[in-house]
RODOMAR-713360 format. One record per residue (C-alpha): residue number from 1; residue in three letters; x, y negated, z. Coordinates in steps of 0.05 Angstrom, whole numbers, plus 5000, padded with zeros to 4 digits. Layout:
! RODOMAR-713360
+-----+---------+------+------+------+
: num : residuo :   px :   py :   pz :
+-----+---------+------+------+------+
: NUM :     ALA :    X :    Y :    Z :
...
+-----+---------+------+------+------+
END
This chain:
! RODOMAR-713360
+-----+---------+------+------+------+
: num : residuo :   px :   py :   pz :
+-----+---------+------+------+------+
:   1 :     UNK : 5613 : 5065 : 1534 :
:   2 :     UNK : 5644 : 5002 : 1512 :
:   3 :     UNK : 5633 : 4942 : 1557 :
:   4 :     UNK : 5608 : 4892 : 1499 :
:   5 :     UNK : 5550 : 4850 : 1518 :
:   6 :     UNK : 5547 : 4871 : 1583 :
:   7 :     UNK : 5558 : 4824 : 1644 :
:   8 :     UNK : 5588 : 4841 : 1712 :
:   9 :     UNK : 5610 : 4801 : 1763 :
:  10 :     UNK : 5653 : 4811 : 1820 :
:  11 :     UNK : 5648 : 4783 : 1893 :
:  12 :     UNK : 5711 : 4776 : 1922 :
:  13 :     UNK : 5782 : 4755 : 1905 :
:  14 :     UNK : 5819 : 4807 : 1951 :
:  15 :     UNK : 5859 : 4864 : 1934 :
:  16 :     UNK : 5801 : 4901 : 1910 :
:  17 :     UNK : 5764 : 4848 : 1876 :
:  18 :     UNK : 5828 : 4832 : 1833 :
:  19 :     UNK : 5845 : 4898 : 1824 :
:  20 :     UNK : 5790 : 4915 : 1790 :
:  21 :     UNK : 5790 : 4858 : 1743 :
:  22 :     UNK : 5862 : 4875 : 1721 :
:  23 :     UNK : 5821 : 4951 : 1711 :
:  24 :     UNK : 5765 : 4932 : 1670 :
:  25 :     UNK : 5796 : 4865 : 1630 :
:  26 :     UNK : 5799 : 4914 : 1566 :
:  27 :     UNK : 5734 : 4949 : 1575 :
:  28 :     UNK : 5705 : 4886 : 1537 :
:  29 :     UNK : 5652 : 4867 : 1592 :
:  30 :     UNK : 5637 : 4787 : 1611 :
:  31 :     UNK : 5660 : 4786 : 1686 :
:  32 :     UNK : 5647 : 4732 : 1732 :
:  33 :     UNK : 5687 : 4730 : 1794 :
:  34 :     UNK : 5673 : 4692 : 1854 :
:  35 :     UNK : 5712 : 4683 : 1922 :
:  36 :     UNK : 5679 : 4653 : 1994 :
:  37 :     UNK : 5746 : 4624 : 2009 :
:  38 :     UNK : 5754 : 4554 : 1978 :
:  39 :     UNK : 5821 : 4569 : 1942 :
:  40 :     UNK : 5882 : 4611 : 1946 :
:  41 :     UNK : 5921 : 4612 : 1992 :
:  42 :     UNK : 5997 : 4631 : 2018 :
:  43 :     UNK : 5967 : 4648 : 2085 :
:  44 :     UNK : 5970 : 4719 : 2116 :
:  45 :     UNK : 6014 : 4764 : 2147 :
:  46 :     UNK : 6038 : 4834 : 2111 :
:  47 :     UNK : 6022 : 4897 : 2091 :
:  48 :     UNK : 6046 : 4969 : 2068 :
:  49 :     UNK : 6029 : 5000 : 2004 :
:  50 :     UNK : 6044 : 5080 : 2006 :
:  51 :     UNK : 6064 : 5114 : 1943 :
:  52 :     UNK : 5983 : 5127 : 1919 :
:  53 :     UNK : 5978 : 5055 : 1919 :
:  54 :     UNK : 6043 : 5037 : 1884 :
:  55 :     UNK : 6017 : 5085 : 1839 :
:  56 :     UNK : 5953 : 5044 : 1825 :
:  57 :     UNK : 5993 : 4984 : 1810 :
:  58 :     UNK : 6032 : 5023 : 1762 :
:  59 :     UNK : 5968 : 5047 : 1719 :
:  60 :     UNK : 5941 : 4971 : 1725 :
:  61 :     UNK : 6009 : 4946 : 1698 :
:  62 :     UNK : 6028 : 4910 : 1758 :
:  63 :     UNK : 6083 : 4947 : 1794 :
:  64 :     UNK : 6144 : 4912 : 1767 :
:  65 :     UNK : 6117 : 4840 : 1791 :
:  66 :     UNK : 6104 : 4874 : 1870 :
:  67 :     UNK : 6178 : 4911 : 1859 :
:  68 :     UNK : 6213 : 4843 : 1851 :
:  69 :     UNK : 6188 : 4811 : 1918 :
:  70 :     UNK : 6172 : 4877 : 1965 :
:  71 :     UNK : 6216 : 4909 : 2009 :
:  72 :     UNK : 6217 : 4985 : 1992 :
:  73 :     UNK : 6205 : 5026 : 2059 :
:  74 :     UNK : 6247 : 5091 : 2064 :
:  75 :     UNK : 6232 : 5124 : 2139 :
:  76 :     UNK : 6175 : 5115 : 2175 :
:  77 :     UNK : 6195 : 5126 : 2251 :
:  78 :     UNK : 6157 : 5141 : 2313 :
:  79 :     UNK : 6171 : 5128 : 2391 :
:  80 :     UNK : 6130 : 5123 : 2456 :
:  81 :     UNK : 6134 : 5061 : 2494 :
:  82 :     UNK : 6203 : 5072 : 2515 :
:  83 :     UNK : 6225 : 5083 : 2453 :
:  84 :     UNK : 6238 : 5154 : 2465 :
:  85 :     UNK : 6241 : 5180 : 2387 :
:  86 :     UNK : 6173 : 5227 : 2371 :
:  87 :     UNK : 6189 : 5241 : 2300 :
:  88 :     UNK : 6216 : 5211 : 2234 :
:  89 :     UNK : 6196 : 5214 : 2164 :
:  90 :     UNK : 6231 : 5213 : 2101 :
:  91 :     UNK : 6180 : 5176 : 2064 :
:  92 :     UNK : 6217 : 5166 : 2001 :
:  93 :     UNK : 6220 : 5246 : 1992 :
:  94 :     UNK : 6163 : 5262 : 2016 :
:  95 :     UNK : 6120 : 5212 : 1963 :
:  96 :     UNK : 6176 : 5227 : 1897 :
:  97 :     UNK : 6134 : 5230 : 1836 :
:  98 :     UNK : 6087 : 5196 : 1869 :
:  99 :     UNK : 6108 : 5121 : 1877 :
: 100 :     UNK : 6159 : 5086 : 1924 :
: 101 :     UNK : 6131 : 5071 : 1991 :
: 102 :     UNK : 6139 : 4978 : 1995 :
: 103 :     UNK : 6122 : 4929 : 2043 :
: 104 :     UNK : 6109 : 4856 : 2031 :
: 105 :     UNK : 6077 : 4793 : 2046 :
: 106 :     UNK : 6005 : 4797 : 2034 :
: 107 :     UNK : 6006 : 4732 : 2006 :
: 108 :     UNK : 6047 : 4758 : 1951 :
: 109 :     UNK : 6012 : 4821 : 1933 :
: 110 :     UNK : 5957 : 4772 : 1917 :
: 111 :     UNK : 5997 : 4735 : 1873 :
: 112 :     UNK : 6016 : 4790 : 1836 :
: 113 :     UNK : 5945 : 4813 : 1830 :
: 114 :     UNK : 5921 : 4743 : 1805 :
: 115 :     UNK : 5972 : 4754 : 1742 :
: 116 :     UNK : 5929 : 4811 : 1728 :
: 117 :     UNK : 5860 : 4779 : 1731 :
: 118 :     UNK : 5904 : 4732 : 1669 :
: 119 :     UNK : 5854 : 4674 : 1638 :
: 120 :     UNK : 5791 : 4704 : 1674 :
: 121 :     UNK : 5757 : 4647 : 1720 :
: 122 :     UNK : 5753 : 4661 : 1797 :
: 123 :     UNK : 5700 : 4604 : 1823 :
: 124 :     UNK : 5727 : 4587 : 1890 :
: 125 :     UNK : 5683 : 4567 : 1946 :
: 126 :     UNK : 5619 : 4607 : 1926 :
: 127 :     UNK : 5588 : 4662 : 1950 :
: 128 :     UNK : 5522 : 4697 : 1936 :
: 129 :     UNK : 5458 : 4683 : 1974 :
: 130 :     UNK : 5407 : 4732 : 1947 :
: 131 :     UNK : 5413 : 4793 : 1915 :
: 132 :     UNK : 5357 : 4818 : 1874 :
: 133 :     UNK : 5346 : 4876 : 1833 :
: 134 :     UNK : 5298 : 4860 : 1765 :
: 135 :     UNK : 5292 : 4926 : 1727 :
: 136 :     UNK : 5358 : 4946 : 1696 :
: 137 :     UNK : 5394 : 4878 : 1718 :
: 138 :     UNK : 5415 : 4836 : 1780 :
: 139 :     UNK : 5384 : 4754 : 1792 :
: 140 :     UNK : 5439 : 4744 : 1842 :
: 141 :     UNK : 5437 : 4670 : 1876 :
: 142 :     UNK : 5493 : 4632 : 1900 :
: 143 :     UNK : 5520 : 4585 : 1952 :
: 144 :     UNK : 5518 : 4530 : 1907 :
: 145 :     UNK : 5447 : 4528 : 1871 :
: 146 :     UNK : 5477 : 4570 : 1805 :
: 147 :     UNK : 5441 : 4636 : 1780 :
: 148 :     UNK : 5459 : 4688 : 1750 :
: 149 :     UNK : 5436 : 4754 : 1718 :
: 150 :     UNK : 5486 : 4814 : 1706 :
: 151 :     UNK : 5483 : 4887 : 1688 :
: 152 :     UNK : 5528 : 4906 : 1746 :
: 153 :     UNK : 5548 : 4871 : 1813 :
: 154 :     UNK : 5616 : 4899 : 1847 :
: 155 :     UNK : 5618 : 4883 : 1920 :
: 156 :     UNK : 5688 : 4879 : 1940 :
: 157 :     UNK : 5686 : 4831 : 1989 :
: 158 :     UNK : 5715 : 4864 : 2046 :
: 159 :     UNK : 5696 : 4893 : 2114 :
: 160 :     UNK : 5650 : 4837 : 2129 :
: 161 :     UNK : 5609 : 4844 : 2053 :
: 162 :     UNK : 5556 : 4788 : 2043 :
: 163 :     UNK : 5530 : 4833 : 1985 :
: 164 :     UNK : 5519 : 4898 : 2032 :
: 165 :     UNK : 5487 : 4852 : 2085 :
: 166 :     UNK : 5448 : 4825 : 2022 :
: 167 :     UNK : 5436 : 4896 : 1979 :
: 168 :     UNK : 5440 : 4946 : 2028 :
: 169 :     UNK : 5397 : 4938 : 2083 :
: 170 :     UNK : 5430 : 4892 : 2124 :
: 171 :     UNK : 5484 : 4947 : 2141 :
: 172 :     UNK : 5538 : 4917 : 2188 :
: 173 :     UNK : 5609 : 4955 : 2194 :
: 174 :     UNK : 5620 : 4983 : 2259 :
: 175 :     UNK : 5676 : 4961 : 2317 :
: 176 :     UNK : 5725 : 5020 : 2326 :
: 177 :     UNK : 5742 : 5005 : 2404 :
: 178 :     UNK : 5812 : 4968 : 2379 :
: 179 :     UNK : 5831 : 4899 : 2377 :
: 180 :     UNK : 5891 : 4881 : 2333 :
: 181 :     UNK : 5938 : 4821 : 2341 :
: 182 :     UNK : 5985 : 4817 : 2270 :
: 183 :     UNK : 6036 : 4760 : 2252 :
: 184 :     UNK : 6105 : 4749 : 2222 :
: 185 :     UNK : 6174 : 4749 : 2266 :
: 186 :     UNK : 6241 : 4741 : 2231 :
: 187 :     UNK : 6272 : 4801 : 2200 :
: 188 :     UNK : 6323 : 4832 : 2257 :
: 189 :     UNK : 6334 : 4896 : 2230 :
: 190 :     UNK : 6367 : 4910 : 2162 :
: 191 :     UNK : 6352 : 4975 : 2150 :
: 192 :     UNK : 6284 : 4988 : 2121 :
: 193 :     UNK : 6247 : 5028 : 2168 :
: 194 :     UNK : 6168 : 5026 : 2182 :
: 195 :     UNK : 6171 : 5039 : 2259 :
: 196 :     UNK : 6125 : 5047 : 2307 :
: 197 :     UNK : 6121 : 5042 : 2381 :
: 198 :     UNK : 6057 : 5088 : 2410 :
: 199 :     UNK : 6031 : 5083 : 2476 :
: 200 :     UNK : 5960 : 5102 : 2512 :
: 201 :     UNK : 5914 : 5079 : 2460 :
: 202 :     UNK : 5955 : 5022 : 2435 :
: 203 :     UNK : 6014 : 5019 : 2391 :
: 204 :     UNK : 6063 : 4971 : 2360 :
: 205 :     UNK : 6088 : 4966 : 2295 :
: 206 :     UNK : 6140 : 4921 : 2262 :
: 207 :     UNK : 6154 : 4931 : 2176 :
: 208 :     UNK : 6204 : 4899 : 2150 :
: 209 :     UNK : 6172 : 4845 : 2092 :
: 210 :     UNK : 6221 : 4811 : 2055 :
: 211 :     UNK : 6298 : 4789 : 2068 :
: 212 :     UNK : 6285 : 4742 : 2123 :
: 213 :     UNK : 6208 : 4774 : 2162 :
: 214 :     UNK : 6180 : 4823 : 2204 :
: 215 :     UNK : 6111 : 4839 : 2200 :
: 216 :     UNK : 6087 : 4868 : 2276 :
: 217 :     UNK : 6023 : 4894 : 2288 :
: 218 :     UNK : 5991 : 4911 : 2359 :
: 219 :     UNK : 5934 : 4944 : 2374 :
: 220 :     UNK : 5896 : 4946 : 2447 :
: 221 :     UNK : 5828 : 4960 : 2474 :
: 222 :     UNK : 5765 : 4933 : 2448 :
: 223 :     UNK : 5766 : 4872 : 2492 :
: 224 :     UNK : 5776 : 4813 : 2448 :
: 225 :     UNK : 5833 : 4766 : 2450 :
: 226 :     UNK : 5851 : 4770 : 2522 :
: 227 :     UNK : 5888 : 4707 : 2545 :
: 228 :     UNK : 5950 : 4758 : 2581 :
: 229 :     UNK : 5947 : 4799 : 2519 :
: 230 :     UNK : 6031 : 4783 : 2500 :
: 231 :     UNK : 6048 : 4798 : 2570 :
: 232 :     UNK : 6009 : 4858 : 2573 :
: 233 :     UNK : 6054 : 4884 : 2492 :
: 234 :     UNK : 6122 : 4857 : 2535 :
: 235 :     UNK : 6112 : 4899 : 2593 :
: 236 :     UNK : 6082 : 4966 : 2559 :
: 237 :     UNK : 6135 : 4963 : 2495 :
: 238 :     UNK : 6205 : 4969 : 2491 :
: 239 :     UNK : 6256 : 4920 : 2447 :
: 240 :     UNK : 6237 : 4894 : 2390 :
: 241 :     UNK : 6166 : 4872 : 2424 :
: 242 :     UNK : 6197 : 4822 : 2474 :
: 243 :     UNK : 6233 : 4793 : 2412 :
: 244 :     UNK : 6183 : 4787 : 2363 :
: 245 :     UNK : 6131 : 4756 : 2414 :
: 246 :     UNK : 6185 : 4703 : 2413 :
: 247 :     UNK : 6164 : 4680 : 2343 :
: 248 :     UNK : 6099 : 4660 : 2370 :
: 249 :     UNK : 6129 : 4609 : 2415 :
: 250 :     UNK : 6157 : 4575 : 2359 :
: 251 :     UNK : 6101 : 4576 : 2309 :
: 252 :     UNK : 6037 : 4621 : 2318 :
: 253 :     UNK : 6006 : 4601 : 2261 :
: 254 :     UNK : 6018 : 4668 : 2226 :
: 255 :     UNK : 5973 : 4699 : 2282 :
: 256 :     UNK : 5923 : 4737 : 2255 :
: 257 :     UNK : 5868 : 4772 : 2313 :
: 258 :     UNK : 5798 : 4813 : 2303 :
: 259 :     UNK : 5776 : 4875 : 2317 :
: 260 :     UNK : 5783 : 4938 : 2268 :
: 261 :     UNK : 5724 : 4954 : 2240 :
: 262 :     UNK : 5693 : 5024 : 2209 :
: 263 :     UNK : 5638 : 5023 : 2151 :
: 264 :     UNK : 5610 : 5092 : 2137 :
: 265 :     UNK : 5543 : 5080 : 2081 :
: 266 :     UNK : 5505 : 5154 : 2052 :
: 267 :     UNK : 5512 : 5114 : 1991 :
: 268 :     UNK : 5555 : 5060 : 1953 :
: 269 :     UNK : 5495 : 5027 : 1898 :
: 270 :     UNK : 5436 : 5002 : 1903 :
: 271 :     UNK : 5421 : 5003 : 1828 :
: 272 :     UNK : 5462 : 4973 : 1794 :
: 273 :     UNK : 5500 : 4943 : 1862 :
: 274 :     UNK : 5562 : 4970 : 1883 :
: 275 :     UNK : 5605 : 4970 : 1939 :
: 276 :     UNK : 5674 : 4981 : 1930 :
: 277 :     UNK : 5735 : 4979 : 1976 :
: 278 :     UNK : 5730 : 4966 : 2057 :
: 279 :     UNK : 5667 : 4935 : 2037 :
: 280 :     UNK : 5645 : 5005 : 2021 :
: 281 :     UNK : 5694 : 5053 : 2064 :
: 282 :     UNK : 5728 : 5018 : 2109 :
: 283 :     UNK : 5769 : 5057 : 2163 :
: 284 :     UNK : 5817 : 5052 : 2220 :
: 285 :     UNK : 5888 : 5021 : 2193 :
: 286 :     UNK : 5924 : 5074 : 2218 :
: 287 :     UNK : 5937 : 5119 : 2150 :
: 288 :     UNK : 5952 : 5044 : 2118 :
: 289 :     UNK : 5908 : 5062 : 2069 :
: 290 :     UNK : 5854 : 5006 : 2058 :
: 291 :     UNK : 5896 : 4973 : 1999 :
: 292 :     UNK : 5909 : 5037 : 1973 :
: 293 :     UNK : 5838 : 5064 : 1964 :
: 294 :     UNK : 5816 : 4991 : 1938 :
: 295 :     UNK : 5869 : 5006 : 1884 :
: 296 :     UNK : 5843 : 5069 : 1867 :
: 297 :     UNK : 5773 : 5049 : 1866 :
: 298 :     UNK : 5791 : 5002 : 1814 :
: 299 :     UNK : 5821 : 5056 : 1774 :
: 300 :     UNK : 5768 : 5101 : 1775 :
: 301 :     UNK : 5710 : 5058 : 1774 :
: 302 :     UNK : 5742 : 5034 : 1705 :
: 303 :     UNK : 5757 : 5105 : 1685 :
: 304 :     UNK : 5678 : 5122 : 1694 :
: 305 :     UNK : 5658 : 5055 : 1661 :
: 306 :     UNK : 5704 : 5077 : 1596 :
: 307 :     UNK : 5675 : 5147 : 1588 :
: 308 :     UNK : 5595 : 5143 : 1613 :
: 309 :     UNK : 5539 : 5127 : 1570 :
: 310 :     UNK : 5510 : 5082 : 1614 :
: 311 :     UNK : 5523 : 5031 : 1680 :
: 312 :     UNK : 5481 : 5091 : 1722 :
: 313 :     UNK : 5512 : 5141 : 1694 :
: 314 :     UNK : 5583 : 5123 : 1712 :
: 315 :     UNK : 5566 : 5097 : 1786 :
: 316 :     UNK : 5538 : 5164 : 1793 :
: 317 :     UNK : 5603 : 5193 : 1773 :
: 318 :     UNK : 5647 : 5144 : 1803 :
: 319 :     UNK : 5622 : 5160 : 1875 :
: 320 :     UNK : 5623 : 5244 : 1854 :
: 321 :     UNK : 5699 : 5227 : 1845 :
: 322 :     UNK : 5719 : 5181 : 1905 :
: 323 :     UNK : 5669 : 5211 : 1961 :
: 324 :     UNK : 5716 : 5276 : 1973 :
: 325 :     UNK : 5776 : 5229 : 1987 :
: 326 :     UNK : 5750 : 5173 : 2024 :
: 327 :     UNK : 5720 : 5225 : 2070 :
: 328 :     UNK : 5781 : 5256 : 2078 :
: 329 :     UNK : 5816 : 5191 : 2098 :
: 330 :     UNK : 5763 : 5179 : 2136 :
: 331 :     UNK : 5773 : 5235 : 2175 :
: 332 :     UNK : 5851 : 5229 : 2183 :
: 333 :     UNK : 5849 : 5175 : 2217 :
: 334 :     UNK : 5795 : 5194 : 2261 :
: 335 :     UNK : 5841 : 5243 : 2283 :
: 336 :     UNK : 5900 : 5192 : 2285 :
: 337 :     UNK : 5862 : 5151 : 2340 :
: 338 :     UNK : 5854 : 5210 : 2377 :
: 339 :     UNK : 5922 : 5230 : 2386 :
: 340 :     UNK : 5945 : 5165 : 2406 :
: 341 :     UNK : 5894 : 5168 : 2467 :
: 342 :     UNK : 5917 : 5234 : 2496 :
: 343 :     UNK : 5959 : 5236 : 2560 :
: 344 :     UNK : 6023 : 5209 : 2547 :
: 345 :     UNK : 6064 : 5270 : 2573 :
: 346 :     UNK : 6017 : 5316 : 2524 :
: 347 :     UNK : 6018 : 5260 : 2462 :
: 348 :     UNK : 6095 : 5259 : 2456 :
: 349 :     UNK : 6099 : 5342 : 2466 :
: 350 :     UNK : 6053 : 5351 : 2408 :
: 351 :     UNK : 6081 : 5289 : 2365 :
: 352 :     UNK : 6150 : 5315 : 2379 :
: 353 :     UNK : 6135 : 5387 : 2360 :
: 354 :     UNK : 6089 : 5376 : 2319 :
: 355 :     UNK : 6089 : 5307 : 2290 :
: 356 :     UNK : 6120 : 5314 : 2217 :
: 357 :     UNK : 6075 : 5361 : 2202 :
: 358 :     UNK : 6013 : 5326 : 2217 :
: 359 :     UNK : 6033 : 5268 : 2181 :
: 360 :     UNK : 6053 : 5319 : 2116 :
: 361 :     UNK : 5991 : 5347 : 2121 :
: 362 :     UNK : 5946 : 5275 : 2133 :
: 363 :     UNK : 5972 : 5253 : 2066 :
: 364 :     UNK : 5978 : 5317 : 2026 :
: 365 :     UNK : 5916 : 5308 : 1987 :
: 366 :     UNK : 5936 : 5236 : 1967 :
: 367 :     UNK : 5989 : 5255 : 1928 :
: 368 :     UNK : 5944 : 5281 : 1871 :
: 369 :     UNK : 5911 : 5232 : 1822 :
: 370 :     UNK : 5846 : 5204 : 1847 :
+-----+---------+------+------+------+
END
């Protein structure tokens, strides 16, 4: 079906609520697009894009303007807490023909996403208040007094979705026992190597992000935002952690801290409501696939949009066709969690004999076309 005369709007301004703008501009639809946060922003720390999701930007024409500013990740190594090496990974070979493997500021992955969304509005500042099903359509109220009624709402407002609290039930993502701590160091390393740092339940991970950062990640219990928390990363980790602590003491406004969340739904519309992204599936960020399923979500949703005779019709096969591998990242990282909270002598044995193939066989099914 052609998108003329039929209205969609999208809630949220995030990866996968400009993604799938940039999907569905040619589809011919009217989309409305509106953001909770008041205005862009150069905020943020960083994040990793494996090759599926290069690959997404690549089919939404928007992999040259990432290339120019991301750092391009070949290895991805792991250690224990002494930095005692586990296993390495040649990502670059292991995701050819797929897409290269980058890293870079979040900030400007958004950027690059907003050239996408071209001269289609996003109304900052506004949110939606009620969600109502009439018939075929959606009355959706927001924030600021304004109505609206569309043939399709896209939820893609993240984790914390307004329009699943508002269409589905009230449903509320789920803590997965791990508070993260992320923020921005200088760059100390030239070589451009993902690397990790695992210890019992926690782990610490610094990516390269551009010429001159470090993006480091740490992940602890489920207690949130202990006071002692750097002390407790300086004495578990080995160098780099000490060091890129340091950058805190100079400026912590990069400092980024919440729990990761899980959202797990036995279906994504309500009608013509639809949750896509972490707003429908998010997981654990262990697989550092949450932008990369967003990505893909676009892609397919406007894939089943293009070739269904109707709005139901293609959520119906749009869900047939992501289910199978959300599931199965799902699952990976369940088991990625896991691993991390075995005994440390047992968790390096395994990861050392075992390690590189685990992590073949967690992506293998990526490397197909969604």
């Amino acid at each position: 079906m052609r998108g003329d005369g039929v209205r969609v709007l999208i809630v949220g301004g995030g990866v996968a609520g400009l993604a799938t703008v940039a999907a569905l501009r040619s589809w011919g639809a009217t989309i409305d697009v509106v953001e909770r946060a008041p205005a862009a922003t150069d905020s943020g720390t960083g994040i990793y894009l494996t090759g599926n999701a290069t690959r997404m930007l690549d089919a939404l024409g928007l992999r040259e303007p990432v290339a120019d500013v991301a750092v391009e990740i070949t290895r991805q190594r792991s250690a224990n807490q002494h930095g005692r090496r586990l296993f390495d990974i040649d990502v670059a070979a292991l995701w050819q023909g797929v897409g290269p493997c980058v890293s870079l500021p979040r900030a400007q992955l958004h950027r690059a996403l907003r050239t996408g969304v071209g001269d289609v509005p996003i109304r900052w500042g506004c949110q939606p208040v009620a969600v109502v099903r009439e018939g075929d359509l959606v009355a959706v109220g927001f924030g600021d007094g304004s109505t609206g009624r569309y043939d399709l709402v896209i939820g893609a407002d993240g984790v914390n979705s307004t329009v699943r609290r508002l269409a589905f039930d009230g449903r509320q993502a789920r803590d997965l026992g791990q508070y993260a701590y992320r923020w921005v160091a200088p760059r100390i390393d030239a070589e451009p190597v993902w690397s990790v740092q695992v210890g019992r339940a926690k782990q610490f991970l610094t990516i390269p992000i551009s010429a001159e950062q470090t993006y480091c990640y740490y992940n602890d219990g489920p207690v949130a935002d202990r006071p002692a928390w750097r002390d407790e990363l300086a004495a578990t980790f080995t160098e780099p952690a000490a060091t890129m602590l340091k950058a805190l003491d100079h400026d912590d406004s990069t400092l980024h801290a919440g729990p990761n969340q899980q959202v797990v739904l036995d279906s994504w519309s309500r009608g013509p409501v639809l949750l896509i992204g972490d707003a429908a599936h998010a997981t654990s960020p262990n697989m550092a696939q949450g932008a990369a399923m967003a990505l893909e979500d676009a892609v397919v949703l406007a894939s089943a949009l293009a070739t269904a005779d109707s709005v139901a019709d293609a959520l119906r096969d749009y869900e047939t066709r992501r289910r199978p591998r959300t599931d199965w990242v799902l699952g990976q990282t369940h088991r990625r969690d896991k691993a991390t909270g075995l005994p440390p002598l047992l968790r390096d044995t395994v990861l050392r004999r075992f390690g590189e193939q685990m992590f073949r066989s967690n992506y293998g099914p990526l490397f197909a076309q969604p």
